[in-house]
Short mmCIF file of the C-alpha atoms (twelve columns), coordinates in Angstrom:
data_MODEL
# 
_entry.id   MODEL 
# 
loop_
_atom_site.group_PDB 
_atom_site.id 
_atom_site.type_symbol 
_atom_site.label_atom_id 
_atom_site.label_alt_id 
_atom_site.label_comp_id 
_atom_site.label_asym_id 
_atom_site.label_seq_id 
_atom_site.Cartn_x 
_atom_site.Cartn_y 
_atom_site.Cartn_z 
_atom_site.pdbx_PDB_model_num 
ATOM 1  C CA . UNK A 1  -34.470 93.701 -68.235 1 
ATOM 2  C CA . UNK A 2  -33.663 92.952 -64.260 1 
ATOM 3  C CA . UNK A 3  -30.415 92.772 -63.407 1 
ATOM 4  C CA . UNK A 4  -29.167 89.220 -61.656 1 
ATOM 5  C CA . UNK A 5  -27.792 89.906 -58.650 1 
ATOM 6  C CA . UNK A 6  -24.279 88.792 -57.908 1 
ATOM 7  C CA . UNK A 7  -22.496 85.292 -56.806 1 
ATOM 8  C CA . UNK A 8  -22.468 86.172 -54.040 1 
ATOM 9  C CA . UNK A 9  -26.138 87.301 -52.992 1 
ATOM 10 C CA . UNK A 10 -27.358 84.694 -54.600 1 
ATOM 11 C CA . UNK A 11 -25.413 82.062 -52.690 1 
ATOM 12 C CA . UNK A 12 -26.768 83.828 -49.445 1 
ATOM 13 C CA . UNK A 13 -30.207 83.522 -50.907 1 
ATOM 14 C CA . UNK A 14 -29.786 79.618 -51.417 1 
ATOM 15 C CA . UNK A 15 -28.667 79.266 -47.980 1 
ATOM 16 C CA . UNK A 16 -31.760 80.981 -46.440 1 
ATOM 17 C CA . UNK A 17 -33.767 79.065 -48.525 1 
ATOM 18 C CA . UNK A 18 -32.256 75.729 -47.698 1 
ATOM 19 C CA . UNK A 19 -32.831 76.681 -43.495 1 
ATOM 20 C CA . UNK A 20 -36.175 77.759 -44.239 1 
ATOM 21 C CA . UNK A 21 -36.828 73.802 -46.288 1 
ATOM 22 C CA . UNK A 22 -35.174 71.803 -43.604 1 
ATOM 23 C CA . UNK A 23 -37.211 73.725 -40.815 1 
ATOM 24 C CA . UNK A 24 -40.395 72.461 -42.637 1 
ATOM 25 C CA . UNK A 25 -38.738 68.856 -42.873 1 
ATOM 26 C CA . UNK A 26 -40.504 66.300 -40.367 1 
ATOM 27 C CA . UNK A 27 -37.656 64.254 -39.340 1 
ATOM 28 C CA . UNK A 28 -38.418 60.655 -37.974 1 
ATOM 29 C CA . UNK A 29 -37.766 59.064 -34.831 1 
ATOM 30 C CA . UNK A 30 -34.761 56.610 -33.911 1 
ATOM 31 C CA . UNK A 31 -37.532 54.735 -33.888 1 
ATOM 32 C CA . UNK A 32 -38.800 54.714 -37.202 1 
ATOM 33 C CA . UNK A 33 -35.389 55.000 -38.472 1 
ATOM 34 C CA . UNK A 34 -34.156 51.401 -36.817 1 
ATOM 35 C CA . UNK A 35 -37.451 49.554 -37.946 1 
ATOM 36 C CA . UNK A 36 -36.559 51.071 -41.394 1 
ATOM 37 C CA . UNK A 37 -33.347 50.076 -41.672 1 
ATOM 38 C CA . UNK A 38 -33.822 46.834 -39.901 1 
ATOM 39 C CA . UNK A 39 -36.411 46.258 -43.039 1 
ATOM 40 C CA . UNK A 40 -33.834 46.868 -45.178 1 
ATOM 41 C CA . UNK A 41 -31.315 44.535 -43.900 1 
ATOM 42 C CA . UNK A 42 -33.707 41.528 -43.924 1 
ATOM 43 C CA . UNK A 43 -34.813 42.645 -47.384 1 
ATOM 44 C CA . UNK A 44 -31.566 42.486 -48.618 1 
ATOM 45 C CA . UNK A 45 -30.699 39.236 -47.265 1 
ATOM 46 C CA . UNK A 46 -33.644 37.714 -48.640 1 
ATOM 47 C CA . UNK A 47 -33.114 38.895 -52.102 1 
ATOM 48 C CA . UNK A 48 -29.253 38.287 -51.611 1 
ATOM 49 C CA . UNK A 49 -30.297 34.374 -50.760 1 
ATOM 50 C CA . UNK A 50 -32.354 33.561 -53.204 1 
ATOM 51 C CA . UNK A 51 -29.635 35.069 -55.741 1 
ATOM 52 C CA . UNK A 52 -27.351 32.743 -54.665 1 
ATOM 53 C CA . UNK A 53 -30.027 30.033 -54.594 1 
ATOM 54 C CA . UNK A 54 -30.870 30.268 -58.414 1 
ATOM 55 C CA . UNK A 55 -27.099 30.878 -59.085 1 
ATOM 56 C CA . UNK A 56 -26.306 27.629 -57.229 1 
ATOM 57 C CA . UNK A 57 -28.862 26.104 -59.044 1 
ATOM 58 C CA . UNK A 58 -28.126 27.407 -62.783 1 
ATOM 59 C CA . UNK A 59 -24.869 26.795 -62.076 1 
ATOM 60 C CA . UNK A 60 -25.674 22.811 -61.523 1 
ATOM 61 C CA . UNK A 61 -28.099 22.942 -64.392 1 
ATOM 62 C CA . UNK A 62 -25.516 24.500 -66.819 1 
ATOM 63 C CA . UNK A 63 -22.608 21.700 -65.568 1 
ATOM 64 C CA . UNK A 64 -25.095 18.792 -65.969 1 
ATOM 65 C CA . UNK A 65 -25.943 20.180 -69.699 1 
ATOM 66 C CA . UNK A 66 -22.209 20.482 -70.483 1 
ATOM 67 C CA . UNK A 67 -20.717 17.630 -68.963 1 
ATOM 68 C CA . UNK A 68 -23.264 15.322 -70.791 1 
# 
C-alpha cells in the first residue's frame, strides 16, 4: 500500500495544478465581458418588471375579490 504524501506536498501539488488549469483557461475580452453583463442587466430588469406587473395586478385582483 503507497504511502500519501504529507499536508504539505500535497498542498504544493494542488497549487501547481491549479497554475497549470488557469494557463489553459481562455479568458474573454472586456468586450465580451460588458455585452455579457450588459445582457444581464436588461434581463434582469425585464423579469424584475413583469414581477411587479403581475404582483400589481394580483394584488388588484385579490382586493376586488375581498372587498366585494
Amino acid at each position: 500500500m503507497e504511502k500519501k504524501p504529507n499536508v504539505f506536498a500535497r498542498i504544493k501539488n494542488w497549487f501547481i495544478d491549479m497554475k497549470a488549469e488557469l494557463k489553459r483557461v481562455v479568458w474573454p475580452s472586456f468586450a465580451k465581458v460588458r455585452q455579457n453583463t450588459l445582457i444581464v442587466l436588461i434581463f434582469v430588469l425585464v423579469v424584475g418588471a413583469v414581477i411587479w406587473i403581475l404582483d400589481w395586478l394580483f394584488s388588484g385582483a385579490m382586493s376586488l375579490l375581498i372587498n366585494r
